[in-house]
N, C-alpha and C positions, 0 to 999 in steps of 0.2 A: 664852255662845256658844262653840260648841269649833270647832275648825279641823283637829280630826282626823282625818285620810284612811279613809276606811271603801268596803270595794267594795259594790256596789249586788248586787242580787239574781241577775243574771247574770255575777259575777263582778271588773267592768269597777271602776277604782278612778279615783274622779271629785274632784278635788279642787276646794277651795271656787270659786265665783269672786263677786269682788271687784267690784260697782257703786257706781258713784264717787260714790254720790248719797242723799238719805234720803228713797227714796221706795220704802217697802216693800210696798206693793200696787201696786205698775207691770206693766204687760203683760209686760217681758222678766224680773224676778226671777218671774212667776208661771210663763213658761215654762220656765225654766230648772229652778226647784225640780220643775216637774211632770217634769222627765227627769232628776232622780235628783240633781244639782247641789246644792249647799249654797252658799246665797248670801248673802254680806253685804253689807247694804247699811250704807256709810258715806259721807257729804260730804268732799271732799280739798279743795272748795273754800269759799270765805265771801263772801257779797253784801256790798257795799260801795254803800250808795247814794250818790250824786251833788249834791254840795251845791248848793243852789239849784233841783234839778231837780221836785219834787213839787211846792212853790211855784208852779211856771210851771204845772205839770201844776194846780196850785189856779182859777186865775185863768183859763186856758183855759177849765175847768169852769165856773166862774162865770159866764161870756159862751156858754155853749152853748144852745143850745136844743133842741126836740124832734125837726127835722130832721138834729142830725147827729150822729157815730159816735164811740165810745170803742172801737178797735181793740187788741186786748190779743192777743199772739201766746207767752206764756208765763206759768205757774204764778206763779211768781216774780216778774213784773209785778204779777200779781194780790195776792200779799201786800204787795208795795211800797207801794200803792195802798191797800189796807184796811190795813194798819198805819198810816195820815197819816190814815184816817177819810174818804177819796176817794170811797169807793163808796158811799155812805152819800146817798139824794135825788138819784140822778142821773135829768138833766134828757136826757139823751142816751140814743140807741140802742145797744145793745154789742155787738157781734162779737167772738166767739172763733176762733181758730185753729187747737182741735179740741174734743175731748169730755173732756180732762183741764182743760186751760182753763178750760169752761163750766163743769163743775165745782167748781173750785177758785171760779168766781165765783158759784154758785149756793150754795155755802157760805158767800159774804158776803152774800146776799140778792138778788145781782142776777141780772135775768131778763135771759137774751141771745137775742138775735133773729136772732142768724145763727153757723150754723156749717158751711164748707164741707161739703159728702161727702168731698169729698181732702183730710183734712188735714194739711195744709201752708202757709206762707206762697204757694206758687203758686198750690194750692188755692182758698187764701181770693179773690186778685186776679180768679181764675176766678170763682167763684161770686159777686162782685160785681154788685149791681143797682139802684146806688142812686145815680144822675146827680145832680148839683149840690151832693152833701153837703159838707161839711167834717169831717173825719176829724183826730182826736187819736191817736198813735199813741205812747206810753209803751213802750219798751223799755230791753233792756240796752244801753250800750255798744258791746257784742261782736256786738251781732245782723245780722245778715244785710239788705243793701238791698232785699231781694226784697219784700216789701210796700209799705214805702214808693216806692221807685221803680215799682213793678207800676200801685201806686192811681194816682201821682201822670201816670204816663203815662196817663192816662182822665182827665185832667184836673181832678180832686180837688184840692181844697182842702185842702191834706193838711201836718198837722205833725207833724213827729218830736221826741222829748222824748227823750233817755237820761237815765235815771232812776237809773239803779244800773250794776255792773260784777261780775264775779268775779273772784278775786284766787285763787292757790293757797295753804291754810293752810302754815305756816311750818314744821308737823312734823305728820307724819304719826299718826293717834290710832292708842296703842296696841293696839286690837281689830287695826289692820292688821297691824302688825308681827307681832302675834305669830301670826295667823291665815297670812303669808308668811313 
């Protein structure tokens, strides 16, 4: 990977920029390389999952049946989840939170049955239509009350699991350093 400054074809000298994350076919590292940008993608942080929290997330499952929802609002949940062998005969309907999501769970096998048009966790609350369910809702830590509180004001039967967290790694990988 070089990190050497080179001008683009009209001159303009565009130096790397820096995605904090490894996800190298994303929407913004594709737009950015399409405008001449040299982009690295590297993680600065490390998932840390939540002891005892899959467990709960286990036994939830267990008790589910075909009326109600496995609400998954990030990638990251998604590996949580199929790394513990979670997603594997689900008894429940799933909702994603956009089309990187569904994705990321249609790559463990599972079919999702809802994914807002805006996605967003407000999105999602929006495009809700599903009265009397019970909703498992597996997230980070760090995540945002915006679905859980969105569902649970509609009267949902609604549980929240924090499952994992991120943490910032401890020292920076040397692609960064030397690419800044």
């Amino acid at each position: 990977m070089s990190s050497v400054v080179t001008p683009d074809s009209a001159g303009i000298i565009r130096p790397p920029v820096l995605l904090p994350r490894d996800s190298a076919g994303d929407a913004i590292g594709h737009a950015l390389k399409g405008a001449g940008f040299g982009v690295i993608h590297q993680a600065v942080t490390r998932t840390v999952p939540l002891p005892g929290a899959l467990e709960a997330v286990s036994r939830w499952l267990a008790g589910a049946g075909t009326e109600d929802w496995l609400v998954l609002t990030s990638k990251r949940a998604v590996h949580q989840l199929a790394a513990d062998g979670l997603l594997t005969d689900l008894a429940v309907k799933v909702a994603a939170v956009g089309r990187a999501t569904a994705r990321a769970l249609a790559d463990n096998g599972v079919e999702v049955c809802l994914i807002p048009q805006t996605q967003s966790g407000a999105g999602l609350v929006e495009a809700w239509d599903c009265p009397h369910s019970r909703v498992l809702l597996p997230v980070s830590a760090l995540a945002a009350g915006t679905v859980a509180e969105g569902l649970t004001a509609y009267f949902f039967d609604l549980e929240r699991f924090d499952i994992y967290t991120t943490e910032p790694l401890e020292t920076l990988p040397t692609v960064i350093a030397q690419a800044w």
